[in-house]
Wavefront OBJ file of the C-alpha trace (Angstrom):
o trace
v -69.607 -2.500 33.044
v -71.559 0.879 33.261
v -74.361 0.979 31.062
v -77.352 3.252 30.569
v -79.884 0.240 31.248
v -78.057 -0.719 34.753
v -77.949 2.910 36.254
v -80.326 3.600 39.225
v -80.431 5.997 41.956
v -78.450 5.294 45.615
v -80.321 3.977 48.459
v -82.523 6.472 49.717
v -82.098 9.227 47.079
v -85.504 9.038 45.465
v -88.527 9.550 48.470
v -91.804 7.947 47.653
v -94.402 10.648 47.423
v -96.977 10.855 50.539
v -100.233 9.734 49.264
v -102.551 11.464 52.053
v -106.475 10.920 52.476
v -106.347 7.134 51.656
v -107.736 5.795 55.003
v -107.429 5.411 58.710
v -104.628 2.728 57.974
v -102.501 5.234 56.012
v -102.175 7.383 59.271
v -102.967 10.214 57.050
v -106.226 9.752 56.639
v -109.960 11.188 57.082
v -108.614 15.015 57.201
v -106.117 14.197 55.010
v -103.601 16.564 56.520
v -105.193 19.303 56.351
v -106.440 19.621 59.730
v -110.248 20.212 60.649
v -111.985 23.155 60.026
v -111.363 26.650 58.037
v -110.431 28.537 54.982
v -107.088 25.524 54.564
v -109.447 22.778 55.413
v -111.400 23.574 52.353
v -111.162 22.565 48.475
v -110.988 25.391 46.368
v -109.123 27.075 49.085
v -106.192 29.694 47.516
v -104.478 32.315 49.713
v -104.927 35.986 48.453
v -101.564 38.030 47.583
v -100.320 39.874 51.088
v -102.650 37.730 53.368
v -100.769 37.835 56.721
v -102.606 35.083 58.448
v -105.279 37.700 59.957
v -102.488 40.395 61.200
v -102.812 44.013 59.365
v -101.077 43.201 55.985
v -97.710 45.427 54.986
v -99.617 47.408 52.423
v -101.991 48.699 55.418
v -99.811 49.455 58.082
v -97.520 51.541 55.942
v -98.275 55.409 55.409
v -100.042 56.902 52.340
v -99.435 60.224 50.990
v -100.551 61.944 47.575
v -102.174 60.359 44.187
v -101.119 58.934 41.276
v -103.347 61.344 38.464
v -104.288 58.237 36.053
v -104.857 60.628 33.247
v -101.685 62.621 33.201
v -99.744 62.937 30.058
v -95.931 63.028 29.881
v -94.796 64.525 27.235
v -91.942 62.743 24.545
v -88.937 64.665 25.301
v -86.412 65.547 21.960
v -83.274 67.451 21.886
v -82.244 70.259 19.685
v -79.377 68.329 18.403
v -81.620 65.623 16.910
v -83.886 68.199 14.981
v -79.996 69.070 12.966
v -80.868 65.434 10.784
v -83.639 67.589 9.106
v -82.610 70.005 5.898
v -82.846 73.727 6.207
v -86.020 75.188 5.536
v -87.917 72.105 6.920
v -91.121 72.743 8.981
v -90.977 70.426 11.707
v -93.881 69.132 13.233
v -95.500 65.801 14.705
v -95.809 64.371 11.204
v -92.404 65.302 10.504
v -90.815 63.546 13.212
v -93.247 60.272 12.943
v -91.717 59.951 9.444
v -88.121 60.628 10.427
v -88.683 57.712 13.604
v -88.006 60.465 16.226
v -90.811 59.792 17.773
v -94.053 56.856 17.750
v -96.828 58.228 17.213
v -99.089 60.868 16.696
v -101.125 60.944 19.612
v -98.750 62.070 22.194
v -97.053 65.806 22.512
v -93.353 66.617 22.194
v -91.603 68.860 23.914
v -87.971 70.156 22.599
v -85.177 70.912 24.679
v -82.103 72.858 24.508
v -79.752 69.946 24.529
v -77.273 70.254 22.292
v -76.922 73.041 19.147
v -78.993 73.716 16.004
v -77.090 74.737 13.131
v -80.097 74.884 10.285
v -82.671 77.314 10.141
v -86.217 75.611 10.996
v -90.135 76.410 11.202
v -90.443 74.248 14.394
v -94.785 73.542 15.240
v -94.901 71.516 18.170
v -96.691 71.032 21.651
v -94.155 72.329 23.697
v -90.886 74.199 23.831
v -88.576 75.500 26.027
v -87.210 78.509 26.688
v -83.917 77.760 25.959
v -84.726 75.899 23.131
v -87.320 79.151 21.872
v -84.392 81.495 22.060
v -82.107 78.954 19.650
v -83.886 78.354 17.239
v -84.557 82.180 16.938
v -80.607 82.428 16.821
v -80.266 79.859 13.964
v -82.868 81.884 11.859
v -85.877 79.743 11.719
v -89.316 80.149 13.752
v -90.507 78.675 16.812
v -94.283 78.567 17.568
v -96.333 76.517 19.748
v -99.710 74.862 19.049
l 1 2 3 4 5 6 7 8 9 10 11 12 13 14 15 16 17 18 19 20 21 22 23 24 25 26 27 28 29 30 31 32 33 34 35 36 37 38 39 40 41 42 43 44 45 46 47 48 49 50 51 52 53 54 55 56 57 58 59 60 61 62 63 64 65 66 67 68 69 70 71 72 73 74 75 76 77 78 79 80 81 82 83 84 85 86 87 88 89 90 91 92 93 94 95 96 97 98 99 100 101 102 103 104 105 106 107 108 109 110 111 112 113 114 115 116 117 118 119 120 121 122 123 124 125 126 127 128 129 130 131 132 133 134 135 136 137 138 139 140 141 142 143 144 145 146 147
C-alpha cells in the first residue's frame, strides 16, 4: 500500500548538487570552475546591469535626443463638469477642492478644462484655466480669475 512514509522520487529524478573546489580528486578542483584569471575568477565578483561582455552596451549605441527637465511641473487636470458637485455661490479654490477630494494636495496647481457643462454660478481662483473653460463659467454667471 501507498503511504506517505514509503514515497520517494524515481531513479534519477533528484541530481546531487556539484560540490566544486573540494580538491584535485573531485575533478573540480583548485579553480573551482571558475577558470583562471579575471573579473569571474574573483570573489566578490557581480556583473553590472547592461554589461555586454566588453562590446558597446545597448544604452550606448542607441541615439539620444532632447532632456528630460527634472523640475517641470504638470499641472492636476479637472473638468468643468466636476466643479457642478459644489453649491452656487461657492468660491472655488485649492482649499476648496482638497476638502471636496478633487484633488491631493495643496502644493501642486490645477488647471480646469472645458470638459463637460457648468450649470451653477461660481467664483473659480485657481492656477490655470482655459479658454474654453474662462468663457463658461462667464456664461453660467460666476467669475473666473487666475492667480
Amino acid at each position: 500500500m501507498l503511504k506517505l512514509n514509503t514515497l520517494s522520487p524515481s531513479a534519477g529524478a533528484r541530481k546531487a548538487k556539484k560540490r566544486v573546489g573540494r580538491g584535485p580528486g573531485s575533478g573540480s578542483g583548485k579553480t573551482a570552475t571558475r577558470g583562471h584569471k579575471g573579473a569571474r575568477s574573483r570573489s566578490g565578483y557581480t556583473m553590472q546591469p547592461g554589461f555586454e561582455g566588453g562590446q558597446m552596451p545597448l544604452y550606448r549605441r542607441l541615439p539620444k535626443r532632447g532632456f528630460t527637465n527634472i523640475f517641470k511641473v504638470q499641472p492636476v487636470l479637472i473638468s468643468l463638469s466636476m466643479l457642478n458637485e459644489f453649491e452656487a455661490g461657492t468660491t472655488i479654490d485649492q482649499q476648496a477642492l482638497v476638502d471636496a477630494g478633487l484633488i491631493k494636495g495643496l502644493n501642486v496647481p490645477v488647471k480646469v478644462l472645458a470638459n463637460g457643462e457648468l450649470h451653477k454660478a461660481l467664483t473659480v481662483k485657481l492656477a490655470k484655466l482655459s479658454k474654453g473653460a474662462k468663457d463658461q463659467i462667464i456664461a453660467a454667471g460666476g467669475t473666473a480669475e487666475e492667480i
